[in-house]
C-alpha positions in Angstrom: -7.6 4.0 -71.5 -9.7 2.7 -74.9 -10.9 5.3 -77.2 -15.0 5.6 -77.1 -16.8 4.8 -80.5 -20.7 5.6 -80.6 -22.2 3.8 -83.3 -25.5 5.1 -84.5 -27.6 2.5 -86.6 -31.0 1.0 -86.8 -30.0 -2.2 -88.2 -29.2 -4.2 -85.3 -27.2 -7.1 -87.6 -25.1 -4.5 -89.6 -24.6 -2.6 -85.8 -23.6 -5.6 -83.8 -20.9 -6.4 -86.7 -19.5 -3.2 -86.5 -19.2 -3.0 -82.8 -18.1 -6.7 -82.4 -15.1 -5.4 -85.1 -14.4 -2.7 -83.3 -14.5 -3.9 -79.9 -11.4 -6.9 -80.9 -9.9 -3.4 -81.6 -9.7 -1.8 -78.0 -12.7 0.6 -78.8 -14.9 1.2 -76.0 -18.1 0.7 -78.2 -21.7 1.7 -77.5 -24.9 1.5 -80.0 -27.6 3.6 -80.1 -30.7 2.5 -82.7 -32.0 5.9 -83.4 -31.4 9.3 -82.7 -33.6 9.9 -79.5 -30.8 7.3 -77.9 -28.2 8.7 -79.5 -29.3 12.3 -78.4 -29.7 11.0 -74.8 -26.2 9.3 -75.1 -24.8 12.8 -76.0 -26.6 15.5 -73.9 -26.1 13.6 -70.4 -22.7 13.2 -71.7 -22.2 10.0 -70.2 -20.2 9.1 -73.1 -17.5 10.9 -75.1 -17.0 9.5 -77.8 -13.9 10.1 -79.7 -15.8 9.2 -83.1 -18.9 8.6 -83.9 -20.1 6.1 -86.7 -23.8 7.3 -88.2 -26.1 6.0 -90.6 -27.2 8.9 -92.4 -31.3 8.7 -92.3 -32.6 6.7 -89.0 -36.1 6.1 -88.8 -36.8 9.4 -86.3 -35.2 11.7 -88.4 -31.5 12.3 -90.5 -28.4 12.3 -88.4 -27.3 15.5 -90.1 -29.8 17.3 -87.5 -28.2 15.3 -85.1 -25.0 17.0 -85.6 -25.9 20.1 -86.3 -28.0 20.8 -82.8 -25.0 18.9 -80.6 -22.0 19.9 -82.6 -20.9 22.6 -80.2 -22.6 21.1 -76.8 -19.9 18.3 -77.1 -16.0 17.5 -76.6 -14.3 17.4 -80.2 -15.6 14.1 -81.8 -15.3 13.1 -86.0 -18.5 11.9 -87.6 -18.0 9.0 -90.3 -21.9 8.9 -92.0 -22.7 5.5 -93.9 -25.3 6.0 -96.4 -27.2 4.0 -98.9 -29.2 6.4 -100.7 -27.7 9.4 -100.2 -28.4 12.9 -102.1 -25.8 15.2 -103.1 -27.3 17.8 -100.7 -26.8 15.6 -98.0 -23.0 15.0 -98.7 -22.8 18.7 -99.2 -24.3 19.6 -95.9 -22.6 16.8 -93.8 -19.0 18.6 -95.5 -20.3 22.2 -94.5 -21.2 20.7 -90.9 -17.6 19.0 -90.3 -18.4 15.3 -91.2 -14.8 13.6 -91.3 -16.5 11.5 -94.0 -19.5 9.3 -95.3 -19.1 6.7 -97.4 -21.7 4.1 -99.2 -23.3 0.7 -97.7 -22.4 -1.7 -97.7 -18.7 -0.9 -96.6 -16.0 -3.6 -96.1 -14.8 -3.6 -92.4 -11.1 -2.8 -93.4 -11.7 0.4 -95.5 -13.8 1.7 -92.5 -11.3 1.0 -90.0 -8.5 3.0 -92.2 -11.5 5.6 -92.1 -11.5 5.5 -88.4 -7.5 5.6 -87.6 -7.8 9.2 -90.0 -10.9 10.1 -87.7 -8.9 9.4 -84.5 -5.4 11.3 -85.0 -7.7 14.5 -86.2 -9.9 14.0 -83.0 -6.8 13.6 -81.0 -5.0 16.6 -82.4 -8.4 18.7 -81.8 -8.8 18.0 -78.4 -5.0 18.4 -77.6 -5.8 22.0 -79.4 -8.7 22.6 -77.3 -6.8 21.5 -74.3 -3.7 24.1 -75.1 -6.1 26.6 -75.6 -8.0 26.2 -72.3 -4.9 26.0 -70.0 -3.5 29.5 -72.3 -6.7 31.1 -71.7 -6.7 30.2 -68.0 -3.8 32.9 -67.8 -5.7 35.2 -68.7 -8.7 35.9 -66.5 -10.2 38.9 -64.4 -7.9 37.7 -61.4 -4.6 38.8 -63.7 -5.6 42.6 -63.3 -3.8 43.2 -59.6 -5.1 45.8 -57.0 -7.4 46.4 -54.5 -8.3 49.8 -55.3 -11.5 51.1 -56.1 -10.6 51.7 -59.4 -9.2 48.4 -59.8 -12.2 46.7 -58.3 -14.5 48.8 -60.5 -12.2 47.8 -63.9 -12.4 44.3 -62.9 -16.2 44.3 -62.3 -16.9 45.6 -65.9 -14.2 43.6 -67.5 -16.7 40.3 -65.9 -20.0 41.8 -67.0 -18.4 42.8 -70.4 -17.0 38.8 -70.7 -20.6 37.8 -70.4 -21.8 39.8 -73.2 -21.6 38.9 -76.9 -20.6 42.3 -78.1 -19.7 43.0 -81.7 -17.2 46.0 -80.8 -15.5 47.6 -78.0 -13.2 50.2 -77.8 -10.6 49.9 -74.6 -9.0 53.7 -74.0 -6.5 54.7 -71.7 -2.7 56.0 -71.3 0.1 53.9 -72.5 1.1 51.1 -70.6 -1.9 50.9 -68.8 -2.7 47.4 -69.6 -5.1 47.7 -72.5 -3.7 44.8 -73.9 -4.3 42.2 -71.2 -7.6 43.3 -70.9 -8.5 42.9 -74.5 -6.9 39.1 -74.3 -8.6 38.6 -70.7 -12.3 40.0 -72.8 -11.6 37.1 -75.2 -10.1 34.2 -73.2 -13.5 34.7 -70.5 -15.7 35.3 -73.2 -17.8 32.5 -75.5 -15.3 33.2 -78.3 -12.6 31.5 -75.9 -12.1 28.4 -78.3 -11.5 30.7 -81.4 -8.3 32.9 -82.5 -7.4 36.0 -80.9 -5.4 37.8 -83.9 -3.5 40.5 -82.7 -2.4 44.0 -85.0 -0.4 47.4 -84.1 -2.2 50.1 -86.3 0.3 52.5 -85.7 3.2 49.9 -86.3 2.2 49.5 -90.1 2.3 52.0 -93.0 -1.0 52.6 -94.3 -0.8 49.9 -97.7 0.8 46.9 -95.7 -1.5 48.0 -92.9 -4.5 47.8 -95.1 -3.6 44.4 -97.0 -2.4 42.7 -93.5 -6.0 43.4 -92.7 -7.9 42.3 -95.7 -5.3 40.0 -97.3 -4.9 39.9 -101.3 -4.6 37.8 -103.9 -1.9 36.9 -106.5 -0.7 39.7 -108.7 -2.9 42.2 -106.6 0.2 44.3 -106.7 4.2 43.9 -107.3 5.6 41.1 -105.0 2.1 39.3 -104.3 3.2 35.8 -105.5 0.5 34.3 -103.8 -3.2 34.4 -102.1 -2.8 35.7 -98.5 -5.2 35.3 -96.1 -6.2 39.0 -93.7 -6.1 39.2 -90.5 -10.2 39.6 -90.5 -10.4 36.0 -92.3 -7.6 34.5 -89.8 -9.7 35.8 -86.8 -12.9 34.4 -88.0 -15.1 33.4 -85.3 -12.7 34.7 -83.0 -11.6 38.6 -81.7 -9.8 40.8 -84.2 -8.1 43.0 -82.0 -6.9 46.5 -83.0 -3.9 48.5 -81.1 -3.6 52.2 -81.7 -7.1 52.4 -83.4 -6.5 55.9 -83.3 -3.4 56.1 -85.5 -5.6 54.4 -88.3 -5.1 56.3 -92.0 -8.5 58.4 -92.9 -8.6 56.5 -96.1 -8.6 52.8 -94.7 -10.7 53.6 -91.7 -13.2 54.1 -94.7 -13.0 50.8 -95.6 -12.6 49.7 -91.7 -16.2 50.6 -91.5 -18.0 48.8 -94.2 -16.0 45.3 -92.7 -17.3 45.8 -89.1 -21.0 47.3 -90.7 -21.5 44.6 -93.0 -19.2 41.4 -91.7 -17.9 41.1 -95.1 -14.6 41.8 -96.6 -13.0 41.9 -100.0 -9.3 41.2 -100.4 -7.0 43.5 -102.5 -7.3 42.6 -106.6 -10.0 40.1 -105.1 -13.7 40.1 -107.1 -16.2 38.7 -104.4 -17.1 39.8 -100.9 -16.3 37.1 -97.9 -18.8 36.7 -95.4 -17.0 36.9 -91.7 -17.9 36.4 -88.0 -15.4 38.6 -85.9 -15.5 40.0 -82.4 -13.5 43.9 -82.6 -11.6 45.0 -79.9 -10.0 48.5 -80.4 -7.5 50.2 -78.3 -6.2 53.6 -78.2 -3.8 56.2 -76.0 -5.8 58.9 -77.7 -9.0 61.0 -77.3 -10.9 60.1 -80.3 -13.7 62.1 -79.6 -11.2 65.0 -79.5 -10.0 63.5 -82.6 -13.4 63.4 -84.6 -13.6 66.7 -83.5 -10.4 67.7 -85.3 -11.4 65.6 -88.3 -8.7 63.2 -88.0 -10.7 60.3 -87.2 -14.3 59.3 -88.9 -17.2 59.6 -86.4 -19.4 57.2 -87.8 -16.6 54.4 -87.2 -16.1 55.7 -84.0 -19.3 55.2 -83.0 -19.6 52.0 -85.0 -16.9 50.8 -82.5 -18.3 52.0 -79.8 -20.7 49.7 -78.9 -19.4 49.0 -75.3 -16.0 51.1 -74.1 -13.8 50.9 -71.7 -11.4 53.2 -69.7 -8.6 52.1 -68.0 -7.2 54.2 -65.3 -3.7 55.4 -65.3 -1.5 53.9 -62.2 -0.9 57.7 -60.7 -5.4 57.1 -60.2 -4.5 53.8 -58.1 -1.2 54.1 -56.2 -2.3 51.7 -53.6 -2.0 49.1 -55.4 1.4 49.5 -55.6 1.8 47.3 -52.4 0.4 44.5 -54.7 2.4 45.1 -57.7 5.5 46.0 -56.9 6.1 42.8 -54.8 4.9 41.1 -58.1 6.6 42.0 -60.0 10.0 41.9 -57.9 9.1 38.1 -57.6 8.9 37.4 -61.4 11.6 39.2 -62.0 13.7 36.8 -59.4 12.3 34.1 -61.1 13.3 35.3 -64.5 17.0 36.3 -63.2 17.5 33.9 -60.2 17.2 36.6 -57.7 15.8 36.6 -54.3 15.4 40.6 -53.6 13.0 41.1 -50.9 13.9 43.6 -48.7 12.4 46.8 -49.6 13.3 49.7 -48.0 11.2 52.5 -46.0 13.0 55.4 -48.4 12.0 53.1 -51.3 8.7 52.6 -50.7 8.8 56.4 -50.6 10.2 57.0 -54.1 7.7 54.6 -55.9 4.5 56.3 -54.2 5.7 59.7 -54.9 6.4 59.4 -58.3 3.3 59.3 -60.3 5.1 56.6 -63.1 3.8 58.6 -66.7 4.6 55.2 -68.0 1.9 53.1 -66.0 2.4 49.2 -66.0 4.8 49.0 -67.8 7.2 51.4 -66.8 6.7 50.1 -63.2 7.2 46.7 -64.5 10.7 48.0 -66.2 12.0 49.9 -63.3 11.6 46.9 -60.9 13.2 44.5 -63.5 16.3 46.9 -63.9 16.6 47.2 -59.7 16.6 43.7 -59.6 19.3 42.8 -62.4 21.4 44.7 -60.8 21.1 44.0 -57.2 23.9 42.3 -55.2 22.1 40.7 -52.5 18.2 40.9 -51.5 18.1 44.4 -50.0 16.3 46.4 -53.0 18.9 48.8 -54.5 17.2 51.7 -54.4 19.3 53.8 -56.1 18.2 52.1 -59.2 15.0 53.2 -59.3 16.6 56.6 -61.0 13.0 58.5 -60.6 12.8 62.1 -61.3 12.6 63.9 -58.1 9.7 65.2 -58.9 7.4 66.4 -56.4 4.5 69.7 -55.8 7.2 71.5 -53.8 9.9 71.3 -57.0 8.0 73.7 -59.1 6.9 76.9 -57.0 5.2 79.5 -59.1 6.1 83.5 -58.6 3.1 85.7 -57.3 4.0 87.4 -60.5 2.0 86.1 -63.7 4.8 86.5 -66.1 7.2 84.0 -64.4 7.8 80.9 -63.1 10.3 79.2 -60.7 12.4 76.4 -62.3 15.2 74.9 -59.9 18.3 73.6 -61.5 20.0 72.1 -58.9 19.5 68.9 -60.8 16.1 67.5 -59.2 14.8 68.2 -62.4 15.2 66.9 -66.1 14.6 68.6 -69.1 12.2 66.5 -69.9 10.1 67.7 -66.5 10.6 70.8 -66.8 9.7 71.0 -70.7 6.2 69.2 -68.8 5.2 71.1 -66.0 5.7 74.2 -67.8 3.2 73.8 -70.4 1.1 72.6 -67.7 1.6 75.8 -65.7 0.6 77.5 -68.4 -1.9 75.4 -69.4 -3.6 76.0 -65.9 -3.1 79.9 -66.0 -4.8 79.8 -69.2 -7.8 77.9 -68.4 -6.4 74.9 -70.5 -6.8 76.8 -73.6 -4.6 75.9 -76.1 -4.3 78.7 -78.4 -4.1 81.3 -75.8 -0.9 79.1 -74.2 0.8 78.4 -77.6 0.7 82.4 -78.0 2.2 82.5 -74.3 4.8 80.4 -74.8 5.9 81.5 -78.2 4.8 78.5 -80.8 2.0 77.3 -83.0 -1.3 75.7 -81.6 0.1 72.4 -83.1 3.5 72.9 -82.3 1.6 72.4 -78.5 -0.9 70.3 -79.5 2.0 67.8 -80.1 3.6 68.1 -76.7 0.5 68.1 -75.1 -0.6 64.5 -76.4 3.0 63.3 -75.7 3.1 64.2 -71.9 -0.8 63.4 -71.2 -1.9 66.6 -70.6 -5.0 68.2 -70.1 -6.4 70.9 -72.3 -9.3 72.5 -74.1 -9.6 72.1 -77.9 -10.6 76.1 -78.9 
């Protein structure tokens, strides 16, 4: 299939030259006079052209406009501008709008055909970008959150609405392994930042100074062992979605700084001396309660409701447990695929032992189970006793009439680890989820419980 050239020039002798030239080079060619055609040509895209040849000023106006209205309404193209009079500002603008180049009339045939193989392979290697991007992003839509819950209806509903919008922030909140980051890369790939990067950071995987320069980036001899200029995470992700895991783990100190980039859109690298201007979309994600946490002082309210701009809970699998006869089979199939299995049979007993358990772990534990059960399986019955879930159910744990005890069995249907749980919850309950008054029941310090509450997902009252 021949490549498509639009030519865009009102001279019809110096046109016809360069399309006859072209043409004896397998170029699909098509000419366009002024800009009005060449506008037509474009908008009712019944030509793509893979480069576009432009004299600079046409008698209805300068090219530059051209390009600048259509740039983004069209498939990847490079613009080669000829000129014979043109300013400085010109060339300066066509550079800051993407030209591939412009060079000066009258040009010799040859040096614009080297022009034109250079404005080829980077409008081939654009598209084939655009192209891996698209069929990446198509992996990520609404349709890869599974269930048929209400609550998994409901999440899927905003998540569409939420694509549609362009929102400058949003924080995602929800229990570990809920899936908070699929839905951040599902908000990006379905939104009209699709095209752009998604750059990806664990806040809670970083200590506070490489946190802060990954971020912002630095340049040379900003500090020992910065050899060279590096480029943040905020300038990488320009255009696109900066999105931030464990917002909630964030250093007091650099959330201060957090907030002036997402208030102003500008940054400044470490040992750098001027701002940068960027164009970023934040997600934020975070196990936490940060309103609990502003509370407490340990996060800064006015980022929090900086960031705040659209949220977004995700509800914990225990909340949705019919959807387990959508997952599980799911994720049993993948994990054939992965580990040339064919499990399939799933027991009665089985089916059981996944609904009662109410998986503290969400997706992802779910997700690791079933891998784990299907490794080890020997033929396709489901090997159930695999699944190695704490027995835990509401007759395990029976509270005494008395208010100074409680019932613990230890006929090994319960681990520690439960038991370590449900007891602060017990007391947690008798004690009107007030924290203070259970940390003096049970014999430790208000953040000694604090800790334990946060780890096991538990409810309480801040007093």
């Amino acid at each position: 299939m021949a490549d498509t050239l639009l030519i865009i020039e009102d001279e019809a002798l110096l046109g016809s030259e360069i399309a006859r030239y072209f043409s004896k080079r397998d170029w699909e060619v098509t000419i366009a006079k002024s800009i009005r055609q060449a506008e037509v040509h474009l908008s009712k895209q019944d030509i793509d052209p893979l480069v576009v040849i432009s004299d600079m000023n046409l008698p209805d106006g300068n090219a530059l406009d051209l390009l600048e209205s259509i740039k983004n309404k069209i498939n990847s193209s490079e613009w080669v501008f000829l000129t014979g009079y043109g300013s400085v500002a010109d060339s300066v603008r066509a550079v800051r709008l993407g030209a591939y180049d412009f060079v000066e009339k009258p040009c010799e045939l040859e040096r614009l055909n080297l022009l034109m193989e250079g404005a080829a392979r980077s409008a081939r290697a654009q598209r084939r970008l655009q192209q891996q991007t698209v069929a990446q992003n198509s992996r990520h839509t609404v349709d890869a959150l599974i269930g048929s819950s209400p609550q998994a209806s409901g999440l899927r509903s905003m998540i569409a609405q939420m694509a549609k919008v362009p929102f400058s922030s949003l924080i995602i909140s929800g229990e570990t392994g809920t899936g908070k980051g699929l839905i951040a890369r599902i908000l990006h790939c379905t939104g009209s930042r699709a095209l752009a990067p998604l750059i990806e950071i664990n806040c809670a995987a970083l200590p506070r100074e490489l946190l802060e320069s990954e971020l912002f980036g630095y340049e040379a001899g900003a500090f020992t062992g910065a050899k060279k200029r590096h480029r943040g995470l905020f300038e990488q992700a320009h255009t696109g979605t900066l999105f931030l895991d464990e917002i909630g783990e964030m250093d007091l100190d650099l959330q201060t700084k957090l907030l002036k980039a997402v208030e102003d859109f500008r940054i400044r690298r470490l040992g750098g001396e001027s701002e940068i201007a960027i164009d970023v979309q934040i997600i934020a994600a975070t196990n936490l309660n940060l309103i609990q946490k502003v509370e407490q002082g340990l996060f800064r309210s006015d980022l929090y409701h900086r960031l705040n701009v659209m949220s977004l809970r995700v509800p914990a699998l225990r909340e949705r447990k019919q959807d387990l006869d959508e997952l599980v089979p799911l994720f049993i199939a993948d994990s054939n695929r992965k580990s040339s299995k064919n499990v399939k049979n799933i027991s009665q007993q089985a089916w059981e032992n996944l609904k009662s358990y109410d998986w503290p772990g969400n997706i992802r534990e779910l997700r690791n189970v079933l891998e784990r059960c299907v490794l080890l399986a020997s033929d396709e019955d489901f090997p159930e006793q695999w699944l190695q879930l704490p027995n835990v159910s509401s007759k395990t744990i029976v509270t005494h009439d008395n208010e100074n005890g409680i019932y613990l069995p230890l006929d090994g249907s319960l681990s520690l680890h439960d038991m370590e749980k449900y007891l602060i919850q017990e007391v947690l309950n008798r004690t009107d989820e007030n924290v203070t008054a259970a940390a003096r029941m049970l014999g430790t310090t208000r953040e000694t419980l604090r800790y334990r509450v946060q780890k096991y997902n538990l409810k309480c009252k801040e007093r």
